[in-house]
Every structure is written in structure tokens, then in C-alpha cells.
TORKOL-260174 format. One record per residue: x, y, z of N, C-alpha, C in turn; residue in one letter. Coordinates in pm, whole numbers, padded with zeros to 5 digits, always signed. Layout:
# TORKOL-260174
XYZXYZXYZA;...
# end
This chain:
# TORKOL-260174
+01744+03307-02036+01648+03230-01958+01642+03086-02006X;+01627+03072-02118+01663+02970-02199+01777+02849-02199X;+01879+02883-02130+01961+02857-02081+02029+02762-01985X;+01944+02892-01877+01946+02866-01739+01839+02745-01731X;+01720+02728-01817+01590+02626-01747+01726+02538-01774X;+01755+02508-01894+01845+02399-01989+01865+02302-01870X;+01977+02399-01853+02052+02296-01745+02020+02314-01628X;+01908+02364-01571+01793+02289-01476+01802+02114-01498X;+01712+02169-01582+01651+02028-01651+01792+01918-01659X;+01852+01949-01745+02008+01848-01722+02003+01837-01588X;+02054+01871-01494+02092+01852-01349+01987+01783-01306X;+01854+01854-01246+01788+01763-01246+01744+01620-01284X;+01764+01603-01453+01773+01500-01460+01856+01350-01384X;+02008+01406-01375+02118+01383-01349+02080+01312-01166X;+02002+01403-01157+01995+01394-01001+01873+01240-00956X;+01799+01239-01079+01691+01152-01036+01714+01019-01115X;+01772+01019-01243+01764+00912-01365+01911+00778-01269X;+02006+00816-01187+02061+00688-01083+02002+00631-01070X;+01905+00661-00947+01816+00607-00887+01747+00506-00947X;+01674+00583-01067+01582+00520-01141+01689+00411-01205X;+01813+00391-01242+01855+00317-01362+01868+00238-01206X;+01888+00236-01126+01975+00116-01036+01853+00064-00956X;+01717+00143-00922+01625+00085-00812+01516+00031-00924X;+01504+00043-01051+01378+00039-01136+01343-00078-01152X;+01372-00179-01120+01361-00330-01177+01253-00376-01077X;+01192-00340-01004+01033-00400-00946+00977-00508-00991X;+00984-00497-01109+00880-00602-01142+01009-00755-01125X;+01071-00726-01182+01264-00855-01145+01257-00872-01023X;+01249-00770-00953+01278-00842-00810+01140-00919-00738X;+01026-00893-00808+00862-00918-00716+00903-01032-00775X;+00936-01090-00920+00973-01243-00924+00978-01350-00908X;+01130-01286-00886+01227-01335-00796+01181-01383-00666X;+01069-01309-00587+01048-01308-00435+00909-01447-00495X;+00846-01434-00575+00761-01518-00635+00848-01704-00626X;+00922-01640-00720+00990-01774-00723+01053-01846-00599X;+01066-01769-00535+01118-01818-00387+01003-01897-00297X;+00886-01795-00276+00787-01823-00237+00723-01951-00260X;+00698-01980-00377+00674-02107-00477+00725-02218-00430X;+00920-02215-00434+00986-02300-00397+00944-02351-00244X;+00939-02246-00204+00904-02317-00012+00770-02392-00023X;+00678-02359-00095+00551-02423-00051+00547-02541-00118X;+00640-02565-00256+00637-02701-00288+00720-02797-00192X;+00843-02769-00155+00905-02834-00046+00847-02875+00070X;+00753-02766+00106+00714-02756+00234+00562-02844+00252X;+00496-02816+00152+00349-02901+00127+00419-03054+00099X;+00494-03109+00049+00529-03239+00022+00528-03270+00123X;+00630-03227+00234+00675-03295+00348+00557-03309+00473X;+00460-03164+00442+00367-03124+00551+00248-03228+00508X;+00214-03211+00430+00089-03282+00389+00029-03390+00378X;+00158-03482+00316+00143-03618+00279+00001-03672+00381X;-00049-03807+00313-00066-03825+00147-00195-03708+00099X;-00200-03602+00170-00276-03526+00076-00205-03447+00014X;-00022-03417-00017+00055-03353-00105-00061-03283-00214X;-00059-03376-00285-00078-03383-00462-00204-03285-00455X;-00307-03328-00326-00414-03232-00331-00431-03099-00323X;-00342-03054-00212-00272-02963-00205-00194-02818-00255X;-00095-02939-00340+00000-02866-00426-00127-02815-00531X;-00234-02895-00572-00327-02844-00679-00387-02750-00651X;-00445-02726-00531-00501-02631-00468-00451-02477-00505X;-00335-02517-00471-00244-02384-00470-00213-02337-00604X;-00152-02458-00702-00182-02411-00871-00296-02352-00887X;-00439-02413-00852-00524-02347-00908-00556-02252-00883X;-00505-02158-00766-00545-02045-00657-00450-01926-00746X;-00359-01994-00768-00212-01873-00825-00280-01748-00917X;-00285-01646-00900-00296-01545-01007-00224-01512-01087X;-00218-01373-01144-00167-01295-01211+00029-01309-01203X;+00013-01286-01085+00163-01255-01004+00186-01415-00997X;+00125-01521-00987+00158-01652-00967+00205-01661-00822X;+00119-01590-00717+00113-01599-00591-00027-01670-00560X;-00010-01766-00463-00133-01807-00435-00250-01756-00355X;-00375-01788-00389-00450-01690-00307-00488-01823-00180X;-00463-01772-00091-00471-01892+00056-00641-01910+00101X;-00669-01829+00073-00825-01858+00109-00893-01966+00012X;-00884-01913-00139-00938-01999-00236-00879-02140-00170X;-00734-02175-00209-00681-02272-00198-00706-02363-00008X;-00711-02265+00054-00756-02321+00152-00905-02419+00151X;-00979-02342+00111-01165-02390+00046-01136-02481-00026X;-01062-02508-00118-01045-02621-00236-01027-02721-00154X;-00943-02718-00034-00902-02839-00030-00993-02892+00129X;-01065-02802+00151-01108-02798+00324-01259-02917+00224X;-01314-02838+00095-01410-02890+00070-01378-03045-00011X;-01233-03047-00087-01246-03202-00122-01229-03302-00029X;-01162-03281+00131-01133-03359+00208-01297-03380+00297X;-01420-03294+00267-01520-03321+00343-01614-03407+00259X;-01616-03350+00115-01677-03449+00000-01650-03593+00026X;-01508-03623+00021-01480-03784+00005-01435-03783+00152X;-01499-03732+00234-01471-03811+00373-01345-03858+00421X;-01222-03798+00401-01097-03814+00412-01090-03770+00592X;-01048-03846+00635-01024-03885+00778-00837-03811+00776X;-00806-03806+00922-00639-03752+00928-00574-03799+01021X;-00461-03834+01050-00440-03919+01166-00472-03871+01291X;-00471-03770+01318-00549-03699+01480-00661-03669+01459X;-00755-03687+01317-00895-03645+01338-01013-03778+01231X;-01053-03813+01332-01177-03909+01246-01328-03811+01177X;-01317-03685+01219-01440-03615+01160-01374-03562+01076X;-01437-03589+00918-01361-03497+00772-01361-03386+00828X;-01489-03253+00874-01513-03122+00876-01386-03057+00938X;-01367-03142+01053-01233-03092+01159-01106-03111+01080X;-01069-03204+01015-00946-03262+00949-00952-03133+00820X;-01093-03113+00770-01046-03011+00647-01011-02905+00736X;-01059-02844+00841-01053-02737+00865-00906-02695+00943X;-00902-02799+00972-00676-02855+01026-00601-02800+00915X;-00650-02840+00808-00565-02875+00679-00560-02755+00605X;-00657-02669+00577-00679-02555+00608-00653-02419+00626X;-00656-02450+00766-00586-02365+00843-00409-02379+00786X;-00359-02525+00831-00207-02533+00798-00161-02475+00668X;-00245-02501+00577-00208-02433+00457-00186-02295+00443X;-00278-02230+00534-00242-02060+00567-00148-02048+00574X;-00095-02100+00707+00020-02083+00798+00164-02106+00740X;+00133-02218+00659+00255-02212+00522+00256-02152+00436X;+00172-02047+00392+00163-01976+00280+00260-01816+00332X;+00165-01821+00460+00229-01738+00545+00396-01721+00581X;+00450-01829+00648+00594-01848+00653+00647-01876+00502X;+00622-01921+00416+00646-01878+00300+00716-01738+00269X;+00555-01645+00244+00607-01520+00242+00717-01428+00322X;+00733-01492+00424+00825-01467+00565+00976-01478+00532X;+00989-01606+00437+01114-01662+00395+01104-01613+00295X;+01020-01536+00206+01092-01503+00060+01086-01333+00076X;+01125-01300+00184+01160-01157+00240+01295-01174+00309X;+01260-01284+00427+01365-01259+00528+01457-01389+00520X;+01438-01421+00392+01501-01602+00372+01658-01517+00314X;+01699-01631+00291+01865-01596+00204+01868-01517+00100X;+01754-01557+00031+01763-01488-00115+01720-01364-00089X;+01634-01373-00008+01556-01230-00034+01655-01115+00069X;+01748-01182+00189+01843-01083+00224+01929-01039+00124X;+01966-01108+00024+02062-01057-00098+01978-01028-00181X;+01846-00923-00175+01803-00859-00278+01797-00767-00207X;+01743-00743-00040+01728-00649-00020+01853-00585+00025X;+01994-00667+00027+02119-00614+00046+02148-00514-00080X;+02134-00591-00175+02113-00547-00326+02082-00405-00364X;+01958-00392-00307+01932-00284-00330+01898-00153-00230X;+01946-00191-00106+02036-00067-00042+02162-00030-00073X;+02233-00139-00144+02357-00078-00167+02353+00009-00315X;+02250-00034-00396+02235+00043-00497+02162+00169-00479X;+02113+00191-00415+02043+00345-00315+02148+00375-00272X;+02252+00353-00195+02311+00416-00103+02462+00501-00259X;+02499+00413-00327+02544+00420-00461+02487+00535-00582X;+02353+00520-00556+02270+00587-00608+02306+00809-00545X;+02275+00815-00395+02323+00893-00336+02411+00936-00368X;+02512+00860-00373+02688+00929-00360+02717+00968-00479X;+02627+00907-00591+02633+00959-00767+02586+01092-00813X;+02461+01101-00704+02378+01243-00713+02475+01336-00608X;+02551+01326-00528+02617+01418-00447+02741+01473-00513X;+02777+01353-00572+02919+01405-00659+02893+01470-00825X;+02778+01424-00853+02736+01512-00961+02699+01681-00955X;+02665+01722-00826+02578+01795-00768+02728+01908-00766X;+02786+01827-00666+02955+01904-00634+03016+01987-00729X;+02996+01860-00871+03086+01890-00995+03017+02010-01071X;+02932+02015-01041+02808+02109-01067+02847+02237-01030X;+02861+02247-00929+02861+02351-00884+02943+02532-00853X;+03082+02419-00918+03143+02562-00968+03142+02593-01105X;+03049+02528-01186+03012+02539-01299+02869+02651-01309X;+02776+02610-01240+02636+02693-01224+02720+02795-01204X;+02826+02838-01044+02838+02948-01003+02927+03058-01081X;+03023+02965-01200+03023+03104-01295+02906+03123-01361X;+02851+03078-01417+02720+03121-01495+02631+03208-01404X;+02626+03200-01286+02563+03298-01171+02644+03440-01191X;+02797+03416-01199+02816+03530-01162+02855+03620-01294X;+02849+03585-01409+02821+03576-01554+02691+03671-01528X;+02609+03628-01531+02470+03694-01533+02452+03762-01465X;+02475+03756-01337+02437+03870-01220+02535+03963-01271X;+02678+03938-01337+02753+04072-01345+02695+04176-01445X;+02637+04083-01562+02544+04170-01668+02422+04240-01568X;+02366+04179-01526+02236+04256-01443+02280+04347-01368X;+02412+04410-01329+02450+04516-01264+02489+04605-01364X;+02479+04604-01478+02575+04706-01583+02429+04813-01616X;+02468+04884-01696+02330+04975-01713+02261+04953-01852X;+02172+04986-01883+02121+04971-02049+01973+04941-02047X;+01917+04929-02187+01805+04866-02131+01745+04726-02119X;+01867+04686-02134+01807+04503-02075+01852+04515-01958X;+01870+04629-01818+01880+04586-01715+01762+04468-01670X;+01673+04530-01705+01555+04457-01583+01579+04323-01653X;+01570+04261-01717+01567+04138-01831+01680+04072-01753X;+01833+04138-01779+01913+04077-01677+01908+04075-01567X;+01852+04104-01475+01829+04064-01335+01738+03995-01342X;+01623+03961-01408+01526+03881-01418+01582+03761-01437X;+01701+03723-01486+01755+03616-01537+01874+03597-01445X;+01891+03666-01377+02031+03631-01274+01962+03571-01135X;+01830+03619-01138+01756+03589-00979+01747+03437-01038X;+01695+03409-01157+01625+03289-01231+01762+03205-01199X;+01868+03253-01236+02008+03104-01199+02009+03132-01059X;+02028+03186-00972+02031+03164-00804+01907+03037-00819X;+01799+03071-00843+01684+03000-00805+01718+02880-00849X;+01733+02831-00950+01799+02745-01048+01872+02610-00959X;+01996+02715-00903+02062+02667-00835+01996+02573-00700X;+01956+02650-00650+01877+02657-00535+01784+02527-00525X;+01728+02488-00615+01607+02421-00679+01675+02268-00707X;+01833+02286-00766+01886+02153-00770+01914+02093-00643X;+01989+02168-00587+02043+02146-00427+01913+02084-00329X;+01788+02157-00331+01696+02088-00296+01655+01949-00336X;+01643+01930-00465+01625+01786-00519+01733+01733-00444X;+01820+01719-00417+01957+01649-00395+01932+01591-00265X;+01873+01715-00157+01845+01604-00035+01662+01603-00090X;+01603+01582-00118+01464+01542-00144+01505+01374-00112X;+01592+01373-00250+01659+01220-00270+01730+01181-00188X;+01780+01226-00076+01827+01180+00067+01696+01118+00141X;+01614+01202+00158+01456+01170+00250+01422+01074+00191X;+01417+01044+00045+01331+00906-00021+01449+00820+00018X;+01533+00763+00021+01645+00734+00043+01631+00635+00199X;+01632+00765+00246+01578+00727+00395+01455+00668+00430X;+01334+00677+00373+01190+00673+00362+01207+00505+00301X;+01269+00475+00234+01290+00330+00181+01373+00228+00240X;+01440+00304+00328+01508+00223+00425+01415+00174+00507X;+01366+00308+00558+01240+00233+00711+01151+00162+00636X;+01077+00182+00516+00963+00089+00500+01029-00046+00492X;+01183-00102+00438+01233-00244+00439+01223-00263+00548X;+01262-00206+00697+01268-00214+00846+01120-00267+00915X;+01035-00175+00852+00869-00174+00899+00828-00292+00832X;+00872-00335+00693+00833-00466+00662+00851-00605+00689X;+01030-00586+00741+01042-00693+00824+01004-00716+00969X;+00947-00594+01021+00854-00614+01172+00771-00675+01109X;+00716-00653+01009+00527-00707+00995+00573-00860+00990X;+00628-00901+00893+00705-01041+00862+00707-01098+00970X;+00829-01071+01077+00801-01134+01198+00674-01133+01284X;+00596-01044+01282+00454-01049+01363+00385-01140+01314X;+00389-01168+01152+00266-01296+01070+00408-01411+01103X;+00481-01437+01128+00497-01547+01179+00487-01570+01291X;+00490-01478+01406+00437-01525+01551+00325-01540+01536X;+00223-01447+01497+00094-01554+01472+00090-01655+01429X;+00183-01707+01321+00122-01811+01244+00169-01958+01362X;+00302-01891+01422+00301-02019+01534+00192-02013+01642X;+00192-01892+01712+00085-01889+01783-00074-01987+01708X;-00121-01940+01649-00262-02015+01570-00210-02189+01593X;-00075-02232+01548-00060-02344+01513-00015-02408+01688X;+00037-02328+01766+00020-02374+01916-00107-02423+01988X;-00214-02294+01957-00348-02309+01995-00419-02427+01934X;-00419-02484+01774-00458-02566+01687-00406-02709+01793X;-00272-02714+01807-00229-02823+01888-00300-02886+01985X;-00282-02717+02097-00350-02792+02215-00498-02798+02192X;-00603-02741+02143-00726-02790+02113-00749-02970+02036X;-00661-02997+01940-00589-03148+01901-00578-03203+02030X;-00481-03208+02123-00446-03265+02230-00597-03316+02340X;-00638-03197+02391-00755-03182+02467-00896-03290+02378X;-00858-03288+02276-00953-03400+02181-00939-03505+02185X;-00838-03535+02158-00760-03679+02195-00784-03745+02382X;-00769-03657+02455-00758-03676+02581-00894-03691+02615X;-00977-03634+02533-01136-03685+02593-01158-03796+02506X;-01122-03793+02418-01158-03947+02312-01114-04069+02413X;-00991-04062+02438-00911-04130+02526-00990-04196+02666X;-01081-04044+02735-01136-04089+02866-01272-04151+02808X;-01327-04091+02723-01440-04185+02688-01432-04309+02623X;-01292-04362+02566-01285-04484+02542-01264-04571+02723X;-01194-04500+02770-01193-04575+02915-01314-04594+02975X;-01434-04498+02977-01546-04466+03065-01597-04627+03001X;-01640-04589+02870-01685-04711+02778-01623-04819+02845X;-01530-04871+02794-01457-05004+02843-01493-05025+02995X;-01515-04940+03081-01522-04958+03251-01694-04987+03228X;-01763-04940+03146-01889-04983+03161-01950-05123+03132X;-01866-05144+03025-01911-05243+02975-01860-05393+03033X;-01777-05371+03145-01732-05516+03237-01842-05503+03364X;-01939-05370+03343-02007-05355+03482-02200-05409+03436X;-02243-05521+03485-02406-05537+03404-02538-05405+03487X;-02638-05474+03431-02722-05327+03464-02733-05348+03577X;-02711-05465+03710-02721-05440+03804-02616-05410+03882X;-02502-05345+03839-02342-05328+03888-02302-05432+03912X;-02302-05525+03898-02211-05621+03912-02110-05676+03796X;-02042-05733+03876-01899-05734+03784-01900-05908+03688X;-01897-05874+03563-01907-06051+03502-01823-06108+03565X;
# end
């Protein structure tokens, strides 16, 4: 009996420790996706922001946690409230409240496509290339181990089961121990596709994650379409009430024209 768990346990092992040596690096790859992330928003806040860059970029240092991901809300507030404090005006908006709340908002929306690109950007396709091919590698290590396995278990099956047919009194003992290697057997082969289903199960969640990815960036254009034309429609009444004004003021209180 003793034996038989043994190299259970071996096989089993055999069957799960791939996986683990080739997919285990989580914390390397969250990084990595960190460092990517990072990179876009400094590029991207320079160019977007100016001249409130510097304010900005601080925002977001000071927001960063644990993971050194930024938190968009904090950093959003940091900067919605220093641009209302000192009355910082924006070129499409003369009211601070509106201009922070522009600024804001945009900062979401880049934090957002950010995360978008450090999934579905270059780098992050060659991690997640990376590590389907090390799953899929992973598989073919546990299948061919499994194989090699297997006319090995099945003398030891038939080793034991031949003792459990002889007579004496360790019959029952030996059959107790010959059912125990069938089962044995049985028990590895199962693990083997278990690790097919996870296999598979990690494929779709990369699939399901890059739907979500693309959905927070159609929002994030969508929000920034809507942001526009509400901008536009502002401008266009600023515009008619600078005209209304100007038409009034060539007209005196008795309509007549100076």
C-alpha cells in the first residue's frame, strides 16, 4: 500500500509542479504590466495636459499604491481640487469648477486606456503570448509524462492483482491493494485532464479579459465624445451671447441705432 500511495504522490506531483514551474511568476508579470502602465501615463499626461503636466504627473505619484498603480479617483480629486483653489482657467473653459472637472474626468480616461495598452499593447501581447505557450508546453509535459507512466503503473497493476488471485492468508490484504493501484491509476489520469480544463479555463478568462479591455475603452471614448460635444454646445452659446451682447449694445434704450 505503501508503495502504491508513493508513486501516486510522484505522478501526481509530476503532473502539477510544470505548470507551476512555467505559469508561477504572477507577481513578474503584474510588474511588468505596472511598468508599462506607468510608461503610457507619463508619455501620455505630458503631451495631454500641458501646462498642467507637472500637476498631474504628481497627482498620480501621489495616488500610486502598494502595486504602484494609480488610484484615478484620488488622483483625479487632487488635481480637480488644485485647479479650483488657484482658479486655473483652460483653454475651452473660463470656470475653474468645469476645467477641474474636464481635467478630471480626462485623467480617468487615460488611466483607463492605459490599462487597455498594458494588456492589449505590444508588451503585454508578448506576455500573454508567453504564457499560453508555456501552458500549452506545460500540457504536452504532463501528457507525455502520464504516457511514460503508464506501462510502468500497469506492470505494478498486474504484479499485484496477480498476487491477489493466489490463495493464502494475505488474500484479502492483496486485493485490497490491487483495487488501491487500479484506483491509483485512475486518479492520475484524472488529474491529467483536470489540467486540460484549467488549461482551458485560463485561456477564456485571457479572452473575457480582453472583451472587458475593449468595452472600458469604448466607454472611455464614448464619455470623451459626449465631454466634447457638451464643450462645443458651450462655446456656441458663449459665442451667441457674445453676438446678442454686441447687437445690443449698437441699439440705445429707445431702439435706435447710434
Amino acid at each position: 500500500m505503501r508503495k502504491t500511495t508513493l508513486l501516486t504522490l510522484v505522478f501526481s506531483s509530476l503532473l502539477i509542479l510544470p505548470a507551476m514551474a512555467q505559469l508561477g511568476k504572477v507577481w513578474t508579470d503584474f510588474q511588468y504590466y505596472s511598468v508599462d502602465l506607468q510608461n503610457y501615463l507619463r508619455s501620455n499626461v505630458n503631451e495631454t495636459f500641458r501646462p498642467l503636466d507637472i500637476r498631474t504627473q504628481g497627482a498620480l505619484s501621489n495616488s500610486s499604491g502598494e502595486l504602484n498603480l494609480p488610484d484615478p479617483v484620488a488622483a483625479g480629486k487632487q488635481v480637480r481640487d488644485e485647479i479650483v483653489i488657484n482658479s486655473i482657467s483652460g483653454r475651452y473653459e473660463n470656470n475653474s469648477a468645469v476645467n477641474g472637472a474636464g481635467v478630471s474626468n480626462e485623467l480617468n480616461r487615460i488611466v483607463t486606456r492605459g490599462a487597455v495598452s498594458g494588456v492589449l499593447g505590444r508588451e503585454g501581447q508578448v506576455r500573454l503570448k508567453t504564457k499560453l505557450e508555456d501552458t500549452e508546453r506545460s500540457i504536452e509535459t504532463i501528457a507525455q509524462t502520464i504516457e511514460n507512466a503508464d506501462s510502468f503503473l500497469d506492470k505494478i497493476k498486474d504484479q499485484v492483482c496477480q498476487v491477489a488471485n493466489t490463495g493464502g492468508m494475505a488474500n484479502v490484504a492483496n486485493q485490497t491493494l490491487c483495487q488501491s493501484s487500479i484506483q491509483q491509476d485512475t486518479t492520475v489520469k484524472i488529474l491529467q485532464e483536470q489540467s486540460k480544463i484549467a488549461a482551458e479555463n485560463l485561456a477564456q478568462t485571457f479572452q473575457t479579459n480582453q472583451t472587458i479591455q475593449y468595452s472600458n475603452l469604448n466607454l472611455a471614448n464614448i464619455s470623451q465624445q459626449v465631454e466634447e460635444t457638451n464643450r462645443a454646445r458651450r462655446v456656441d452659446s458663449a459665442a451667441e451671447a457674445a453676438r446678442l451682447l454686441r447687437t445690443s449694445a449698437q441699439i440705445d434704450l429707445f431702439g435706435r441705432k447710434p
